[in-house]
C-alpha positions as a Markdown table, in Angstrom:
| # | Residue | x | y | z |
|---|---|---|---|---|
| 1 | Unk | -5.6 | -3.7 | -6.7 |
| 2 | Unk | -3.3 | -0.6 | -7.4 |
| 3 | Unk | -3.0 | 1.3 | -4.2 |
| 4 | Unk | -1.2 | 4.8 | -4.2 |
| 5 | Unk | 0.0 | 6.3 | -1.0 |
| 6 | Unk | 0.8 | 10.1 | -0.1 |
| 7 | Unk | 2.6 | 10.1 | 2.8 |
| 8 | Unk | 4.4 | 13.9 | 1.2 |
| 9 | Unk | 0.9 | 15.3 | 2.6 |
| 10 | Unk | 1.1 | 19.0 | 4.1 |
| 11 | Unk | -2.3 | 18.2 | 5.5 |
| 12 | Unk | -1.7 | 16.7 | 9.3 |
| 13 | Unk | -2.4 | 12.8 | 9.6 |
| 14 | Unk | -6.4 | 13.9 | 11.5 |
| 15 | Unk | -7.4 | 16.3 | 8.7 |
| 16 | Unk | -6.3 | 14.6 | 6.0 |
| 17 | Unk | -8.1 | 11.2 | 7.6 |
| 18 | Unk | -10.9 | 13.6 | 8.4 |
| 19 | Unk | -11.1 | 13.7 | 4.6 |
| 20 | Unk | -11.0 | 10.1 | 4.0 |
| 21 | Unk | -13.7 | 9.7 | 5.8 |
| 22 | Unk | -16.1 | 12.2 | 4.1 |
| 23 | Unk | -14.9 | 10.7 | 0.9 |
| 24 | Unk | -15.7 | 7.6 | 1.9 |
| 25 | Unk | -19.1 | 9.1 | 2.7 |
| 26 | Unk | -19.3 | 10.1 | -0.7 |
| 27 | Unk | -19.4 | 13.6 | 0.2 |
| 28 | Unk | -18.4 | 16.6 | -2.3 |
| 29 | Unk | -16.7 | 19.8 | -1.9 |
| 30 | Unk | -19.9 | 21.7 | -1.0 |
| 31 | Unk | -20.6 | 19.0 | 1.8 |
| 32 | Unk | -17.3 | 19.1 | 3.1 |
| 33 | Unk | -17.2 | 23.0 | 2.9 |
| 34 | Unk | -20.0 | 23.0 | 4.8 |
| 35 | Unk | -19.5 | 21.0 | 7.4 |
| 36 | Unk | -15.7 | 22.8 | 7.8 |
| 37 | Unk | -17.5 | 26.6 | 8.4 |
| 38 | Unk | -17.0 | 27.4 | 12.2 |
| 39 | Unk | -17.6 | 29.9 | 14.5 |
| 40 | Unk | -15.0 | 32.5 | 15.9 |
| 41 | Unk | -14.7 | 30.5 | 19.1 |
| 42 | Unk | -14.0 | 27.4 | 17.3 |
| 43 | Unk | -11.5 | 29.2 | 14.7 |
| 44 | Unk | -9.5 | 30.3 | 17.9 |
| 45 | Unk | -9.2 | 26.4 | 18.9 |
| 46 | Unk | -7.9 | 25.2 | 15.8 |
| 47 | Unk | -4.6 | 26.5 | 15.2 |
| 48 | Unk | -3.7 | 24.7 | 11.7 |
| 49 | Unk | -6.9 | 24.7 | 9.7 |
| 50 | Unk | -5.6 | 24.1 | 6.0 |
| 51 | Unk | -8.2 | 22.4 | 4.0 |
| 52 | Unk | -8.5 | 23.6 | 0.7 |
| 53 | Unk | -10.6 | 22.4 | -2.4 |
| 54 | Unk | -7.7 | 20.7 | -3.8 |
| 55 | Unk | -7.2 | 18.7 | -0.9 |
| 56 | Unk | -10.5 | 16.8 | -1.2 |
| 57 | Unk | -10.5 | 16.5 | -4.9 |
| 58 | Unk | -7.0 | 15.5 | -4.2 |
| 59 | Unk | -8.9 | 12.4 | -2.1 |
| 60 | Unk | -11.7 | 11.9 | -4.0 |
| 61 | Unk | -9.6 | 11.4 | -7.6 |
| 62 | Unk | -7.4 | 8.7 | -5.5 |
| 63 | Unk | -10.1 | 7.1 | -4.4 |
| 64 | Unk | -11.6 | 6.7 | -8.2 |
| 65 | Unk | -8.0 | 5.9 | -9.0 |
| 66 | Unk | -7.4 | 2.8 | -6.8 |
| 67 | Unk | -11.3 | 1.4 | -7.6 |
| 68 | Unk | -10.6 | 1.4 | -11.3 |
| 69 | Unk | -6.6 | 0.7 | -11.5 |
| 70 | Unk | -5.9 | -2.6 | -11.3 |
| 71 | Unk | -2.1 | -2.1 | -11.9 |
| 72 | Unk | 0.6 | 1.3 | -11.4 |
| 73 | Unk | 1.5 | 0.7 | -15.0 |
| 74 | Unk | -1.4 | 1.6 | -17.4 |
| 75 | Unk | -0.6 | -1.2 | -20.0 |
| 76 | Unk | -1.0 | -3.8 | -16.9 |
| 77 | Unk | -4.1 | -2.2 | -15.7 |
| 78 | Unk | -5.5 | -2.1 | -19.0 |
| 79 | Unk | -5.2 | -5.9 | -19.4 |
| 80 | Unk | -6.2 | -6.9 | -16.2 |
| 81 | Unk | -9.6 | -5.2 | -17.5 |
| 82 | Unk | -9.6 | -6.7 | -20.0 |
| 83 | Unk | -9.2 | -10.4 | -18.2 |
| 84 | Unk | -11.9 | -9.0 | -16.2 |
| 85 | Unk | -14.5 | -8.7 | -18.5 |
| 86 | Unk | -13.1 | -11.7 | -20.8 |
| 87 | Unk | -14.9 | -13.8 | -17.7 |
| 88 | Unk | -17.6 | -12.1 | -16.3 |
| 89 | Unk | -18.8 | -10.5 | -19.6 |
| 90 | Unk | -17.6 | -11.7 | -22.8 |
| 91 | Unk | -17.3 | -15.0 | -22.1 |
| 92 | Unk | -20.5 | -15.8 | -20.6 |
| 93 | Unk | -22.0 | -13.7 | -23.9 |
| 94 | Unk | -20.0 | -15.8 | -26.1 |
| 95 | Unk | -21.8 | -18.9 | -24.3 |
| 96 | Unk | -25.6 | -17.6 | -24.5 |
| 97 | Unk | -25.3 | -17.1 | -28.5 |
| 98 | Unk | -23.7 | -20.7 | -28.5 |
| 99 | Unk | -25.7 | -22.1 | -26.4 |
| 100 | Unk | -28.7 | -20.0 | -26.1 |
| 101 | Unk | -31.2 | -23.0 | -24.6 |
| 102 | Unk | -28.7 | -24.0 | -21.4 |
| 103 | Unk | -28.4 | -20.9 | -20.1 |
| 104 | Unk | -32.7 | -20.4 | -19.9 |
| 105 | Unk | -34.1 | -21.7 | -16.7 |
């Protein structure tokens, strides 16, 4: 599976897992926007507060980018899809219209 990393961040290693997590919770901008609305006393605690919309669609996208990329290079990902569904759908298609009685229980 393709795996992208972005260690070039400006986020700070907790906020940025922070966002992980909530991505990983499936959780949208509004949720997260939501959840990152403090009060004066906690603004005064947290000196570097930086998230910004593009930040968590910045997660989200890579997410949905290493689920369906199967390679860095397009050309590879593309055919490892198509391998993909060569065996677990084409394939056992190809088999019911052949043979449609040993495939029925």
């Amino acid at each position: 599976m393709y795996n992208r990393m972005h260690d070039e961040s400006r986020l700070p290693f907790d906020v940025k897992n922070w966002i992980e997590k909530h991505v990983e919770e499936k959780k949208d901008w509004r949720e997260m926007k939501d959840l990152l609305q403090l009060s004066n006393e906690e603004m005064n605690e947290v000196s570097a507060l930086r998230v910004h919309r593009h930040d968590i669609v910045n997660q989200i996208q890579q997410r949905l980018n290493n689920i369906s990329r199967k390679h860095r290079i397009d050309r590879q990902s593309t055919q490892a899809w198509i391998n993909i569904l060569k065996k677990k759908v084409i394939i056992p298609y190809l088999k019911l219209l052949i043979h449609p009685k040993l495939t029925k229980s």
